[in-house]
Structure formats: C-alpha cells, structure tokens
N, C-alpha and C positions, 0 to 999 in steps of 0.2 A: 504494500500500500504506500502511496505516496509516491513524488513525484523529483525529477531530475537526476544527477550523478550519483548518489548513494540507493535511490531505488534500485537505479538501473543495473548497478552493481549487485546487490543484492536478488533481481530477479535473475540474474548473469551466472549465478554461483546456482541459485534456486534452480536453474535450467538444466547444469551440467551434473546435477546432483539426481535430478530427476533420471536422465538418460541415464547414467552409473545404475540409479536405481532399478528403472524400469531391466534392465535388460537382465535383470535375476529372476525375473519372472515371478514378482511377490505379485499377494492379496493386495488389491489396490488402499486396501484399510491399513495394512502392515507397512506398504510403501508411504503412505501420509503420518504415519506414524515416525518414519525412520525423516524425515522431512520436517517432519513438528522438533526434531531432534536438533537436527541440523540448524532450522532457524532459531531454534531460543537461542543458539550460540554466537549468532550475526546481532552487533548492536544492534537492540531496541526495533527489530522489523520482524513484522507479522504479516502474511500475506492470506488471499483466500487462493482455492484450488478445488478443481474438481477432476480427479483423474478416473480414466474410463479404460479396460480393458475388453474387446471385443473378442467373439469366440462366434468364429461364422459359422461352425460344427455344430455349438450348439442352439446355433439362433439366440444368441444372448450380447449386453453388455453387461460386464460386471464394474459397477461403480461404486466410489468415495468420497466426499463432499467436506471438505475442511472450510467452512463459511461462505460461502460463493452462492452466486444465486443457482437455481435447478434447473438442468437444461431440460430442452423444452422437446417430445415427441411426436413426430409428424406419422400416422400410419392412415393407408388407403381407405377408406370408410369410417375411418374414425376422426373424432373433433381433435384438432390436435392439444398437448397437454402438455403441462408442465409435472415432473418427473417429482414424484413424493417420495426422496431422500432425506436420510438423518442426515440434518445439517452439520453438525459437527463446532468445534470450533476451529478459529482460523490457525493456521498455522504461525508457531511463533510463541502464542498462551503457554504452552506447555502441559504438562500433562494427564490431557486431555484422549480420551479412547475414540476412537475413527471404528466407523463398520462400512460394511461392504454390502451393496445391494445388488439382486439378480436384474435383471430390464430386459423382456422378451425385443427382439431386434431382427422380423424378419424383411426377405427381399423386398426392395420398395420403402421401409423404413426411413424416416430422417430422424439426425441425433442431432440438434441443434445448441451448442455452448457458444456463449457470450459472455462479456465482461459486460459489470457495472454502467458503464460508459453509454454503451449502448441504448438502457434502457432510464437510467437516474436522470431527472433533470429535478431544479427546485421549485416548477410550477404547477407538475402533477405527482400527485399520490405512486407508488410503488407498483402498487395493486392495480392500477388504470394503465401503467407501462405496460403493465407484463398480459393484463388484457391484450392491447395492443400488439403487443408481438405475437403473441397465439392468432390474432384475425389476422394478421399479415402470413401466416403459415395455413392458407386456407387449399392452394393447389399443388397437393403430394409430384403431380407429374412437372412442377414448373422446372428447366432447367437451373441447377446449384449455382450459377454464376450469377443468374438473373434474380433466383432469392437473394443471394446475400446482398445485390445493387437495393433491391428492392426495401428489404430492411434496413440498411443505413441510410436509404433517402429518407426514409419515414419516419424513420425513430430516432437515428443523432442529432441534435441540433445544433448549430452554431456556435451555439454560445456556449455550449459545453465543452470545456478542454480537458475531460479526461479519455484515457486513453480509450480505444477501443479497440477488439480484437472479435472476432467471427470466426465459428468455423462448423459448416454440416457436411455431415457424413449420411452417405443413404450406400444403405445396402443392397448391393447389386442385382440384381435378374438375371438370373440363368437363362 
C-alpha cells in the first residue's frame, strides 16, 4: 500500500518472493502465509493480495485472499458474481491465518482480479462500485481485450491517481 520509491521497492521484493514462492507448489493459504512473513520484516509495509492457483484437471481455482477486494466471476448463464472468500488480513499485520478456497472454473469461465484503483473513488459508496463492475461483466462471449478497455473507461476516473492493475483469465474451449 502506498505510493512512490519505497512502495515500489517493496512490491519489487513482494514480487520476487512470490515467484521463489509460487514455484514450490504450496496451498495458496500457506504461500500468503510465508508472505505475511516476509513482509512484517520490510519497514512498516503491509500490502493486500489475492493469489489464485488454477487446476484445469480439475475445473477448479484454488484461492487466498490477504485483504484485497474479491475477484469477480463471469460464467455463461449465470449473473456474474463477486467470489465469497475469507478475507483474510492484509499482508504485513502478522500473524494472522490465510485459508484457501475451492472456485468451480469451467470452459468459458472468467476470473476477473483488480486492484482498488479501479473500483474506489470518494464520490461513491464501495458497494455501488462493485455493483458496477458486475453490470459491466454482462457479455461472457465479449473479447478479453475489449473487456478490460471496457472497464477502465467506465470505472477509473480521472481524478483518481491510484494505481491500477486488470487482469481476466477465461478458461479455454476445447
């Protein structure tokens, strides 16, 4: 959290730690856990995360939520939804226990994660954001490129300088 040369530095190490981590092949609960570690050690910086492990065998994501808002599920006939994970806390508090949730993720699925940024301003409510991105996730078939344009024209505003980051995953058709 937070902004300029010591964030930056800080999510820099947060990044390289994650890759080291992720490539053990932990519970995404166990890898926020060894993360919550690593940051109580970095002055004074706490960040939010959401890490997601996909398992296209078993039509699943398996996720862990250390403060960050819930990413949002796009599936074909269904209203699309924001994902009812234990929030956790942010990484950094210390220690604090992370779990891990199952998330059915078949072909055609979108896993939609964002940052703050995207969705926070100080003229609307939270809850009225996040309405909003769920109706902007209304065409499962739209091309990924043309969502993401889609939802940073609509939802970041101007005069918002914090950062912003996008990113959906849909799972392929055989």
């Amino acid at each position: 959290m937070g902004s300029g040369i010591d964030a930056a530095a800080t999510m820099g190490r947060l990044r390289t730690a994650t890759t080291t981590l992720a490539s053990l092949d932990l519970d995404p609960a166990v890898l926020l856990e060894h993360l919550d570690k690593i940051t109580s050690g970095l002055d004074h910086s706490i960040a939010t995360c959401v890490y997601a492990v996909h398992d296209p065998r078993l039509g699943r994501f398996r996720i862990a939520n250390a403060g960050h808002l819930p990413p949002a599920r796009v599936r074909p006939g269904h209203p699309p939804e924001l994902l009812d994970l234990p929030t956790g806390a942010p990484l950094g508090v210390g220690g604090v226990a992370f779990s891990s949730t199952d998330v059915d993720f078949a072909p055609g699925d979108q896993l939609v994660l964002y940052t703050d940024g995207l969705v926070e301003t100080r003229k609307h409510s939270l809850d009225e954001r996040l309405d909003a991105l769920l109706a902007l996730l209304d065409d499962p078939a739209r091309p990924l490129e043309e969502l993401c344009d889609v939802l940073l024209r609509a939802l970041h505003h101007p005069d918002n300088h914090d950062d912003v980051a996008l990113l959906v995953a849909r799972g392929r058709i055989l």
